[in-house]
PDB file of N, CA, C and O in Angstrom:
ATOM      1  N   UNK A   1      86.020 -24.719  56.002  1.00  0.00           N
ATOM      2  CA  UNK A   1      84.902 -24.218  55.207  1.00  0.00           C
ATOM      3  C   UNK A   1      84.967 -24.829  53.813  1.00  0.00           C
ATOM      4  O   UNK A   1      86.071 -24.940  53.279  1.00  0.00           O
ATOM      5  N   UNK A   2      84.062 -25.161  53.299  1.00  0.00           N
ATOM      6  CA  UNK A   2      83.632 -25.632  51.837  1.00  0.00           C
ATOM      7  C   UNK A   2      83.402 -24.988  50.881  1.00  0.00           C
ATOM      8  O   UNK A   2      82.334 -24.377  50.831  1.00  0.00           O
ATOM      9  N   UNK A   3      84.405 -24.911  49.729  1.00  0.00           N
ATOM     10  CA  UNK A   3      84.158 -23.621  48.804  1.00  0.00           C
ATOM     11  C   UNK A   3      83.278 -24.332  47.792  1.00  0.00           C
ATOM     12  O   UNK A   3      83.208 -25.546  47.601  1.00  0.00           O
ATOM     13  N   UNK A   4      82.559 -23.266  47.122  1.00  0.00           N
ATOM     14  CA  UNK A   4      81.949 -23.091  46.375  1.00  0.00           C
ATOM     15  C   UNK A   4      80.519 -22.753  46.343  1.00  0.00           C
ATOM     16  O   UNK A   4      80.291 -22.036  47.318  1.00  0.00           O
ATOM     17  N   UNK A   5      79.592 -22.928  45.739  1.00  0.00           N
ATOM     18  CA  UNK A   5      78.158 -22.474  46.009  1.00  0.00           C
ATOM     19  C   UNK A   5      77.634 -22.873  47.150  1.00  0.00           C
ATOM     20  O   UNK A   5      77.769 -24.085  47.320  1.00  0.00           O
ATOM     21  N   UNK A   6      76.983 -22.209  48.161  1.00  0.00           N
ATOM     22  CA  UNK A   6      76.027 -22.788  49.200  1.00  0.00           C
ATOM     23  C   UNK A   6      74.609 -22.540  48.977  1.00  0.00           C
ATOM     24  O   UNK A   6      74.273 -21.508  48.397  1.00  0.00           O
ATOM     25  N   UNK A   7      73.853 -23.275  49.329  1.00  0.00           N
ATOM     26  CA  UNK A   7      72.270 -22.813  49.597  1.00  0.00           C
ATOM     27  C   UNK A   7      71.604 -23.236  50.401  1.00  0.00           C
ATOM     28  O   UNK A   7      71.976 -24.043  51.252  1.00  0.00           O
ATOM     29  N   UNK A   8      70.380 -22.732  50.281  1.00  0.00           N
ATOM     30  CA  UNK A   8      69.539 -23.143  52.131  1.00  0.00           C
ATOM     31  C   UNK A   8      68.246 -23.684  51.571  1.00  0.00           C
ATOM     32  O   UNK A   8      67.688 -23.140  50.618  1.00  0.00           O
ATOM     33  N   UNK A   9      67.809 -24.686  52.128  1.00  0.00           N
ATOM     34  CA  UNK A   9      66.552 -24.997  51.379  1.00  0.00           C
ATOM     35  C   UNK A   9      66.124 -26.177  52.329  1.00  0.00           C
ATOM     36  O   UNK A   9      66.764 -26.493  53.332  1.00  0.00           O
ATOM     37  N   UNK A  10      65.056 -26.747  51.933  1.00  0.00           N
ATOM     38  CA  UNK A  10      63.745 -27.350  52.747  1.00  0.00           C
ATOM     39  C   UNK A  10      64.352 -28.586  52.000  1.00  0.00           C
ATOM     40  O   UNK A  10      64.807 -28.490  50.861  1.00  0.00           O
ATOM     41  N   UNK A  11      64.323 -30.060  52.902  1.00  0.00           N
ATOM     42  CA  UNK A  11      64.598 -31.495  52.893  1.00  0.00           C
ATOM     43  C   UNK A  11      63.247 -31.813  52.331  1.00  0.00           C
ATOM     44  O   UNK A  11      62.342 -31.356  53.029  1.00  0.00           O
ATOM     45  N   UNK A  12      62.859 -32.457  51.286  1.00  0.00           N
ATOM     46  CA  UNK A  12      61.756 -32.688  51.058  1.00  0.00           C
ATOM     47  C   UNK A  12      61.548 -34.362  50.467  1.00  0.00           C
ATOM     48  O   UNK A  12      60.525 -34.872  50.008  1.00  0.00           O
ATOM     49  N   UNK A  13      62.865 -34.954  50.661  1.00  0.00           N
ATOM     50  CA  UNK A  13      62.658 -36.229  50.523  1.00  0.00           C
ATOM     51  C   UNK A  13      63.873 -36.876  51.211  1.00  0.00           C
ATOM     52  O   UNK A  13      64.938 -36.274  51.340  1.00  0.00           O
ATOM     53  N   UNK A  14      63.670 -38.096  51.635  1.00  0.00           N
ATOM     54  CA  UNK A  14      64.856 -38.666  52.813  1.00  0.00           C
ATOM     55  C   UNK A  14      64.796 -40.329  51.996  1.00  0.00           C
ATOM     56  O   UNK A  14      65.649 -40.984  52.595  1.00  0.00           O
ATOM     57  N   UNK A  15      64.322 -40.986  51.201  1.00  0.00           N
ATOM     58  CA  UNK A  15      63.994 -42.001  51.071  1.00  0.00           C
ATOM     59  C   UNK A  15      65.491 -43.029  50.416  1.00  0.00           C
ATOM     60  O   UNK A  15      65.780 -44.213  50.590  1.00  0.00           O
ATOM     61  N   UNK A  16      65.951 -42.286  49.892  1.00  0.00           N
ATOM     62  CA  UNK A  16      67.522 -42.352  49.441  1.00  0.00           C
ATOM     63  C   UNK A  16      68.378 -42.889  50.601  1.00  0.00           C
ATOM     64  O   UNK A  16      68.079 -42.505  51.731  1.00  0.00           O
ATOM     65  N   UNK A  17      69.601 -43.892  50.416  1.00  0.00           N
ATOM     66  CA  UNK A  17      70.637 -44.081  51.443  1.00  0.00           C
ATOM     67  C   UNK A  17      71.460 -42.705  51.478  1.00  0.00           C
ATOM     68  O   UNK A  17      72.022 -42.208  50.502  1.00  0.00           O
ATOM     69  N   UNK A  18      71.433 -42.241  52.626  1.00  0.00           N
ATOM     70  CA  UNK A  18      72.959 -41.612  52.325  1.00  0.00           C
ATOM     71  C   UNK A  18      72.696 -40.406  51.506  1.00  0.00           C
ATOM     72  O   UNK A  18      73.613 -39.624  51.257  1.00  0.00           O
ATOM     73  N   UNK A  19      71.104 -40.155  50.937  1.00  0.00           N
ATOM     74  CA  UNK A  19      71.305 -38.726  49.761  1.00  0.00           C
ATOM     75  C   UNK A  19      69.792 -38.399  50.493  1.00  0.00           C
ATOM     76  O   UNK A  19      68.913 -39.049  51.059  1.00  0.00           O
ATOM     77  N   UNK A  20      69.983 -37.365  50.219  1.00  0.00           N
ATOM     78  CA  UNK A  20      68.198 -36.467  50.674  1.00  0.00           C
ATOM     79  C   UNK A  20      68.364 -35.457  49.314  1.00  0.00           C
ATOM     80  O   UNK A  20      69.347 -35.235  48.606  1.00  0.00           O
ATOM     81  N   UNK A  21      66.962 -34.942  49.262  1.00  0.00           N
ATOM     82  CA  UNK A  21      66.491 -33.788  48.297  1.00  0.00           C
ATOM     83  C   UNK A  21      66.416 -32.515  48.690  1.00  0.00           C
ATOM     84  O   UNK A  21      65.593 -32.340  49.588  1.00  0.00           O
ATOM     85  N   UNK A  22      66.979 -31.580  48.335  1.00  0.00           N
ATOM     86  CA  UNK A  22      66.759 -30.459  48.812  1.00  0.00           C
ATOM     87  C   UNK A  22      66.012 -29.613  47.572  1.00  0.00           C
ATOM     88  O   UNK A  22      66.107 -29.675  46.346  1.00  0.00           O
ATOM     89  N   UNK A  23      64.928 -28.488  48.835  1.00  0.00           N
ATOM     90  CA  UNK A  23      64.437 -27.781  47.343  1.00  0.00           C
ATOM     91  C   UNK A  23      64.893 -26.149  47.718  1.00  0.00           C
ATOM     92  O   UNK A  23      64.636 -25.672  48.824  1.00  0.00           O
ATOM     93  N   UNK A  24      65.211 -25.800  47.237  1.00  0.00           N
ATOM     94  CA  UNK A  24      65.639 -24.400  47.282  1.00  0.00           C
ATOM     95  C   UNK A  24      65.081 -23.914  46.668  1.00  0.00           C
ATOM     96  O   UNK A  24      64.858 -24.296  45.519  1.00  0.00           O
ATOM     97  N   UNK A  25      64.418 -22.397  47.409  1.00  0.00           N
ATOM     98  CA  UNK A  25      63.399 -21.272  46.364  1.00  0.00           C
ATOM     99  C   UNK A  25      63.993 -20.456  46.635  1.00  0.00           C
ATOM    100  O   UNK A  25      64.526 -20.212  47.718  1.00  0.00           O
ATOM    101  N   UNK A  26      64.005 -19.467  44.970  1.00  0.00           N
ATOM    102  CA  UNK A  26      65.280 -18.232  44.838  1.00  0.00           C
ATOM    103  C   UNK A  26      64.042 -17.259  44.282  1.00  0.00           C
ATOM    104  O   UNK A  26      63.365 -17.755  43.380  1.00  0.00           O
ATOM    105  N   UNK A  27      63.678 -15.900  44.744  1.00  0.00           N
ATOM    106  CA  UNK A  27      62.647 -15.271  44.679  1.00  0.00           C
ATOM    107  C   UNK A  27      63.338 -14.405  44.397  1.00  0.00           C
ATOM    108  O   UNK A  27      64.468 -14.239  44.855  1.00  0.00           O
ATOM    109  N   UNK A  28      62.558 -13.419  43.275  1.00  0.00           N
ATOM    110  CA  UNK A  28      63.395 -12.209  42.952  1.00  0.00           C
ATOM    111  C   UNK A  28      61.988 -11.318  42.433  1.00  0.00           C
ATOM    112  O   UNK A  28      60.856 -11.800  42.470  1.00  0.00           O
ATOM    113  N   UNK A  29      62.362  -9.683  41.861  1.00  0.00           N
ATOM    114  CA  UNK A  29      61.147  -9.070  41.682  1.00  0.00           C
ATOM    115  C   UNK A  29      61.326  -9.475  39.913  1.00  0.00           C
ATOM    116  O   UNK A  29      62.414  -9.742  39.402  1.00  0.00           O
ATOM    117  N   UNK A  30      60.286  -9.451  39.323  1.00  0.00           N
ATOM    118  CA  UNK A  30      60.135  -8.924  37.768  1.00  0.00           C
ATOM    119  C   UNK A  30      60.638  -7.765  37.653  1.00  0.00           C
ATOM    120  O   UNK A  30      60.617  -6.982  38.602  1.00  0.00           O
ATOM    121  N   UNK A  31      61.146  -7.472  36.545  1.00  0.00           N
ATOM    122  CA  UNK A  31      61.870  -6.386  36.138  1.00  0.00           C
ATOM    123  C   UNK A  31      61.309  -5.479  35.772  1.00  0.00           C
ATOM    124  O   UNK A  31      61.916  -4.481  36.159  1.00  0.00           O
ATOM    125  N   UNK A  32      59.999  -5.090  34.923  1.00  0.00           N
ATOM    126  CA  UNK A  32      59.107  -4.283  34.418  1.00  0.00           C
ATOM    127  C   UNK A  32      58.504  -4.371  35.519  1.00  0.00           C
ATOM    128  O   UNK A  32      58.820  -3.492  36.321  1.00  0.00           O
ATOM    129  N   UNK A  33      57.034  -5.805  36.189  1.00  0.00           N
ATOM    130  CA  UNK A  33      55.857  -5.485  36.633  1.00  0.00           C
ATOM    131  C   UNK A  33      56.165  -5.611  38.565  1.00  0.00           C
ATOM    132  O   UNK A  33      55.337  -5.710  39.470  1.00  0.00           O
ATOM    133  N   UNK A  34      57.293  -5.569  38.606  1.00  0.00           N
ATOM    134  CA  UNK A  34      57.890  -5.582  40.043  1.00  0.00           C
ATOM    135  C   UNK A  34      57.066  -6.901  41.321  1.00  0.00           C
ATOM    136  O   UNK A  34      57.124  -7.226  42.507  1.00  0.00           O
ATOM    137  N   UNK A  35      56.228  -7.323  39.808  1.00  0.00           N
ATOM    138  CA  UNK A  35      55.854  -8.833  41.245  1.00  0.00           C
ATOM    139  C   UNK A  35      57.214  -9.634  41.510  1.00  0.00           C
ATOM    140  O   UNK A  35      58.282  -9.676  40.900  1.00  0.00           O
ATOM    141  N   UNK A  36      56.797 -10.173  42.522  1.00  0.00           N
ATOM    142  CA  UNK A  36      57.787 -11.383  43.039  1.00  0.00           C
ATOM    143  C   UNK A  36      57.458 -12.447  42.584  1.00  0.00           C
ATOM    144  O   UNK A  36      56.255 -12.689  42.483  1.00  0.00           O
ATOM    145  N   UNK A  37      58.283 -13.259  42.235  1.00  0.00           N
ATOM    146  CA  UNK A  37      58.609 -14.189  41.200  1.00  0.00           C
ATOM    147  C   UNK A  37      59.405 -15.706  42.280  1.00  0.00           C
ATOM    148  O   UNK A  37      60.428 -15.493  42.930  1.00  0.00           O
ATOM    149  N   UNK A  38      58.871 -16.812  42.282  1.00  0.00           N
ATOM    150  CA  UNK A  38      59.462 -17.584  43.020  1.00  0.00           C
ATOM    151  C   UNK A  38      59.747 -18.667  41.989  1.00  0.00           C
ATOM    152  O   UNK A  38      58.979 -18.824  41.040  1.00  0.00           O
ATOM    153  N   UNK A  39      61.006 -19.537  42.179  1.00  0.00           N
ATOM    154  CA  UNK A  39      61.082 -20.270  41.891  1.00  0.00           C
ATOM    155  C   UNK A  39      61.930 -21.169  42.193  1.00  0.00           C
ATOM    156  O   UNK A  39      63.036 -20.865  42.638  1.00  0.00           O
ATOM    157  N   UNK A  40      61.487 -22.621  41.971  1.00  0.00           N
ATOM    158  CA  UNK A  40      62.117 -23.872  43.334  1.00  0.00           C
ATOM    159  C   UNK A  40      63.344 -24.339  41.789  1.00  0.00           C
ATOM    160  O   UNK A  40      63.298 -24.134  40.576  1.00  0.00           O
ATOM    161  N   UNK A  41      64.359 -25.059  42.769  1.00  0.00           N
ATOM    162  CA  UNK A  41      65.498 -26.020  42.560  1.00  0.00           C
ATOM    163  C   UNK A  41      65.481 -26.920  43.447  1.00  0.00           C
ATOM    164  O   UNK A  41      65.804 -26.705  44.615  1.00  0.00           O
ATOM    165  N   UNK A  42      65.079 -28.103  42.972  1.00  0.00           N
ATOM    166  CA  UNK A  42      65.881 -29.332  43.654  1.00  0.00           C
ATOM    167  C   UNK A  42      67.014 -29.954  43.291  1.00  0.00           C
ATOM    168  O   UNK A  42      67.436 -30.206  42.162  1.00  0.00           O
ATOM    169  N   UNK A  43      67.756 -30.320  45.022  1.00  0.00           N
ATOM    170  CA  UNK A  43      69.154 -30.995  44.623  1.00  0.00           C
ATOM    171  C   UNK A  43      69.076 -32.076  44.964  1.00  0.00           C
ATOM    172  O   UNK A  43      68.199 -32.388  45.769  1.00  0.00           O
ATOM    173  N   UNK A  44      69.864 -32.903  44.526  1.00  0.00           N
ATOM    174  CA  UNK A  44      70.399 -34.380  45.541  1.00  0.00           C
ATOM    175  C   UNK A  44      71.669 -33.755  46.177  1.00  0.00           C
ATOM    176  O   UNK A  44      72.642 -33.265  45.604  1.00  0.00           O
ATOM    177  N   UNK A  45      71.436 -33.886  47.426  1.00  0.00           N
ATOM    178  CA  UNK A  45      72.880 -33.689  48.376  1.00  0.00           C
ATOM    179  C   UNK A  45      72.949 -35.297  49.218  1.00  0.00           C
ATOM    180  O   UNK A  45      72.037 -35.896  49.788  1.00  0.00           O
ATOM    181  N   UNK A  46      74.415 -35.692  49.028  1.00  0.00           N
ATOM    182  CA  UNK A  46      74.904 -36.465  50.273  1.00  0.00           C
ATOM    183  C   UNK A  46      74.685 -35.682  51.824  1.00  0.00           C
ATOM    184  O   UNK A  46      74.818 -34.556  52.304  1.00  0.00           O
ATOM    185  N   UNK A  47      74.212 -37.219  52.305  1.00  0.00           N
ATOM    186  CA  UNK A  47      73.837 -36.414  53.818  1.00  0.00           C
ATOM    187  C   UNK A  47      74.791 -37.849  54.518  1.00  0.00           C
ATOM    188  O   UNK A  47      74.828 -39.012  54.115  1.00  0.00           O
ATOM    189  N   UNK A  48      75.560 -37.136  55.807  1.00  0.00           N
ATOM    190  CA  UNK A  48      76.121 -37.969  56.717  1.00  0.00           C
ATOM    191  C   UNK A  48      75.198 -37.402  57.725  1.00  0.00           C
ATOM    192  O   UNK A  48      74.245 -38.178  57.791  1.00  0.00           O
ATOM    193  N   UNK A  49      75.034 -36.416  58.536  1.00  0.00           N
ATOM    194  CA  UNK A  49      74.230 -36.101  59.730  1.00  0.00           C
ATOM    195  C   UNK A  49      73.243 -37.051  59.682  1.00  0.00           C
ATOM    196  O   UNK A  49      72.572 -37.555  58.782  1.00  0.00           O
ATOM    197  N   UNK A  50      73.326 -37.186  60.999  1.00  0.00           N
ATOM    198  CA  UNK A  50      72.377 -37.825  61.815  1.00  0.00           C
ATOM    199  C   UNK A  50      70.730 -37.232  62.146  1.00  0.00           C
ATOM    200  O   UNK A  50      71.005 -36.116  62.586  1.00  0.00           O
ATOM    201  N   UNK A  51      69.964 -37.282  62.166  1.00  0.00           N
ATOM    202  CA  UNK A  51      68.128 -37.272  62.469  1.00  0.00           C
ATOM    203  C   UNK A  51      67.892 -35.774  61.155  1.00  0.00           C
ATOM    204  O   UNK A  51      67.191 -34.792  61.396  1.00  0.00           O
ATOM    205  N   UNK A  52      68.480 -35.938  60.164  1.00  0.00           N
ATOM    206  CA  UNK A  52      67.972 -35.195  58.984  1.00  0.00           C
ATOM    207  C   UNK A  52      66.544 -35.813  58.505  1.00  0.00           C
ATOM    208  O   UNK A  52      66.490 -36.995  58.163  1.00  0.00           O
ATOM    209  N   UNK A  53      65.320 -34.934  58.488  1.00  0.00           N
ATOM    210  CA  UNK A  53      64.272 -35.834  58.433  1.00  0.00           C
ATOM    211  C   UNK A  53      63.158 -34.381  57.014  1.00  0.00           C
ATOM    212  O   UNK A  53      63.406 -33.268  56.548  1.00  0.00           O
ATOM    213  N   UNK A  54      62.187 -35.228  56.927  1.00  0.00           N
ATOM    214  CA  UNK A  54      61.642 -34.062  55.904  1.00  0.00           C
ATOM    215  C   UNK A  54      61.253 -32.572  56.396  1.00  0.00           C
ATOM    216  O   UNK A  54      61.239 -32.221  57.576  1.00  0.00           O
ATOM    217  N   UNK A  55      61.094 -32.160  55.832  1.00  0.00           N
ATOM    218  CA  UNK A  55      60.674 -30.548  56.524  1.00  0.00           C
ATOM    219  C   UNK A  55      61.673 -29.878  57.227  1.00  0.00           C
ATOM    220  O   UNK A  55      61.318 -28.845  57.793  1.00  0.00           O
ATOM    221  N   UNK A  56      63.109 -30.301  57.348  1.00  0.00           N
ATOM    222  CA  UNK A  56      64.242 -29.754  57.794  1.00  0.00           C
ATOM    223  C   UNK A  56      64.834 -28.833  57.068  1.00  0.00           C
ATOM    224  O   UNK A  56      65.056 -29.140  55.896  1.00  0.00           O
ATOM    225  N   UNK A  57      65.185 -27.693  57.465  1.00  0.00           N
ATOM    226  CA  UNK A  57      65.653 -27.115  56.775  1.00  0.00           C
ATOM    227  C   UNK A  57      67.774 -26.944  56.562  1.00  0.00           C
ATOM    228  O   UNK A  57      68.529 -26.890  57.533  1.00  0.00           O
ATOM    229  N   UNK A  58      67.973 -26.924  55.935  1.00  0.00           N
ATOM    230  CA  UNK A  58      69.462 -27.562  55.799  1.00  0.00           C
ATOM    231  C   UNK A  58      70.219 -26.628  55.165  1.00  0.00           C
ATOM    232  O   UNK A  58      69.611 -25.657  54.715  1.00  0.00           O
ATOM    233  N   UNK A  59      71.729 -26.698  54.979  1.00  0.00           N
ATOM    234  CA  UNK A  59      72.869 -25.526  54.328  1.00  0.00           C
ATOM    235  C   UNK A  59      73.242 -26.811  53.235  1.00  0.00           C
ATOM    236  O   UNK A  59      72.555 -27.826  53.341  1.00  0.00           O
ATOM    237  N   UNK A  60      74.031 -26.782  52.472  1.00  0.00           N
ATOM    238  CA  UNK A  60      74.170 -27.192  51.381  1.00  0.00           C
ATOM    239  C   UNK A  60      75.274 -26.871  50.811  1.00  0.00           C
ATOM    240  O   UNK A  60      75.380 -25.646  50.754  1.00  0.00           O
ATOM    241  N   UNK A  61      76.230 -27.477  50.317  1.00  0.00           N
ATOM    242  CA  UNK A  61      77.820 -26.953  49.359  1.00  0.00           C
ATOM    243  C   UNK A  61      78.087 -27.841  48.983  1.00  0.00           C
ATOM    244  O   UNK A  61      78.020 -28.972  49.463  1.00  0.00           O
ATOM    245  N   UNK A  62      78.564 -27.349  47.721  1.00  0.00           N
ATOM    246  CA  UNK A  62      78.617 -27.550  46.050  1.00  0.00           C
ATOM    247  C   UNK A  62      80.239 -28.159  46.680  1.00  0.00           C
ATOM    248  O   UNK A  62      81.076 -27.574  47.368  1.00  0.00           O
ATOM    249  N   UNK A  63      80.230 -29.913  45.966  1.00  0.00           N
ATOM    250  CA  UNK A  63      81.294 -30.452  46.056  1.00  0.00           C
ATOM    251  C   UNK A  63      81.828 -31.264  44.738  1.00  0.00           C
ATOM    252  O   UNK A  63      80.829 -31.419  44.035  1.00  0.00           O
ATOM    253  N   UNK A  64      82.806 -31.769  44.183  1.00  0.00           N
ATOM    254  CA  UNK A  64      82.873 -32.375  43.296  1.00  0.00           C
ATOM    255  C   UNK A  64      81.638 -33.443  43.241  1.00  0.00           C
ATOM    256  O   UNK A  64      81.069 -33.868  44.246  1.00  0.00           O
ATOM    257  N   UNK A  65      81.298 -33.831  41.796  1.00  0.00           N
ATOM    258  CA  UNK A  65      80.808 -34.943  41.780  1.00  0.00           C
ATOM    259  C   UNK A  65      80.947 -36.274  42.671  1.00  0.00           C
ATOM    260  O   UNK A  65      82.022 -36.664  43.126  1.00  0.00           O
ATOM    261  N   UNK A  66      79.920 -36.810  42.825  1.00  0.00           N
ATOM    262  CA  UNK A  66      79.970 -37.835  43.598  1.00  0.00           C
ATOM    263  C   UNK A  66      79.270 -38.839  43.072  1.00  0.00           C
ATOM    264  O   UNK A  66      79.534 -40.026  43.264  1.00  0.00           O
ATOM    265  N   UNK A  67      78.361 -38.419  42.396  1.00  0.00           N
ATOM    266  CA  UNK A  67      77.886 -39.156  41.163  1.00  0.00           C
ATOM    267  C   UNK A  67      76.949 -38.643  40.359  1.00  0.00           C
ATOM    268  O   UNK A  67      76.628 -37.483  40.617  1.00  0.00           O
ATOM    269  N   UNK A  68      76.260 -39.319  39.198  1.00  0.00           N
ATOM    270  CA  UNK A  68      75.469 -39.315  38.738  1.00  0.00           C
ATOM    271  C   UNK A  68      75.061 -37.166  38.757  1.00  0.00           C
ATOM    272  O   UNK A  68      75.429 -36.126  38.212  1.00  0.00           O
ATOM    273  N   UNK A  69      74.017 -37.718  39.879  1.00  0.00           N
ATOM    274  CA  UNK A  69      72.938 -36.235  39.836  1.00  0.00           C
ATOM    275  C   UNK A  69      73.691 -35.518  41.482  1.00  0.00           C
ATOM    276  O   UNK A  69      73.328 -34.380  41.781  1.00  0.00           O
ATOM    277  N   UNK A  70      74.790 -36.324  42.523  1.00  0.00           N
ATOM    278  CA  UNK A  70      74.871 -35.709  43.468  1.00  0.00           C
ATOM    279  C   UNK A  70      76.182 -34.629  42.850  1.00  0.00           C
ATOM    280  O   UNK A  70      77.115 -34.997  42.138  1.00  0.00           O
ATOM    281  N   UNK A  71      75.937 -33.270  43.340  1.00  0.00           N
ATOM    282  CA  UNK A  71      77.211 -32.391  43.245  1.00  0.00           C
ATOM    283  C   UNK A  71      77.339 -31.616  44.638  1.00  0.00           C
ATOM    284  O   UNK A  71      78.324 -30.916  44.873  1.00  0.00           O
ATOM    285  N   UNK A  72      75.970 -31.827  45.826  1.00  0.00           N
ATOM    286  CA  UNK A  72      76.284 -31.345  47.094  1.00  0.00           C
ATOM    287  C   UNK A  72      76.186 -32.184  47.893  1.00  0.00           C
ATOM    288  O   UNK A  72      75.714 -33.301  47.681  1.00  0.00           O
ATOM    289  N   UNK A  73      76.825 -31.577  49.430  1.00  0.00           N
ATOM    290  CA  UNK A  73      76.170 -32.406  50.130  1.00  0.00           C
ATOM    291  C   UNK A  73      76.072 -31.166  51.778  1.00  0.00           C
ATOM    292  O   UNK A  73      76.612 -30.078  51.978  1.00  0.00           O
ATOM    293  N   UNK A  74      75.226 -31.931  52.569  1.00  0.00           N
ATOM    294  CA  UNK A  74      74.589 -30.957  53.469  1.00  0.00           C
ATOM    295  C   UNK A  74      75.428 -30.902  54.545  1.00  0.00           C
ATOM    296  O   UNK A  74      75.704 -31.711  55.431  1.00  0.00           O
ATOM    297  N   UNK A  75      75.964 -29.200  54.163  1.00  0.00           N
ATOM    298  CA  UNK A  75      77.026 -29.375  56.027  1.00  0.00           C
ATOM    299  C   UNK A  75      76.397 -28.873  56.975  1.00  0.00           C
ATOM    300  O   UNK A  75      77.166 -28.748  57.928  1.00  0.00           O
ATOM    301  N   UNK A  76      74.984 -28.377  57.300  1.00  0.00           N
ATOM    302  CA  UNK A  76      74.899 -28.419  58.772  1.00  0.00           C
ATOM    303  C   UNK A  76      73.083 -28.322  58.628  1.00  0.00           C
ATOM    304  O   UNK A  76      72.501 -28.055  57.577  1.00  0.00           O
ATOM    305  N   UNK A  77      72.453 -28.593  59.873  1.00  0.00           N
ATOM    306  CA  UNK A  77      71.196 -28.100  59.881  1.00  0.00           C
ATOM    307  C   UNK A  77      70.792 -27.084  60.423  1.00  0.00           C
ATOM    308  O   UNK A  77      71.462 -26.739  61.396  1.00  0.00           O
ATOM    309  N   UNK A  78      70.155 -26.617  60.232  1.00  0.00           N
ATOM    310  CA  UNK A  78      69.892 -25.172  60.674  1.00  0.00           C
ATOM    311  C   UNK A  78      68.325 -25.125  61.729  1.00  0.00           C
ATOM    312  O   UNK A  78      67.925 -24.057  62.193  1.00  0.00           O
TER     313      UNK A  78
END
């Protein structure tokens, strides 16, 4: 198992060698007006799996740097 942060989120770009985009939406209520509140994060994760394609939805953990903007990469598809 891979410590540190995981998240689940939608592949929304593949065009990268070796890195895809993930966007993760973390929804919570407002505190006073109790609407729901969404809001996206995109990552660069290293991807080794095989037929990862857009609209996939994917798991994600937080690994040392690897470079630049990558700090995850995607351990499984879901």
């Amino acid at each position: 198992m891979i410590k540190g942060r995981s998240f689940i989120g939608k592949v929304v770009s593949v065009k990268m060698t070796k890195t895809v985009i993930v966007e993760v939406v973390h929804t919570h209520a407002h505190i006073l007006y109790k609407k729901t509140i969404r809001r996206n994060r995109r990552f660069a994760a290293h991807n080794t799996l095989e037929g990862v394609s857009v609209g996939d939805t994917v798991k994600i953990s937080e690994v040392p740097p690897m470079s630049r903007t990558k700090h995850f990469i995607v351990a499984e598809k879901i």
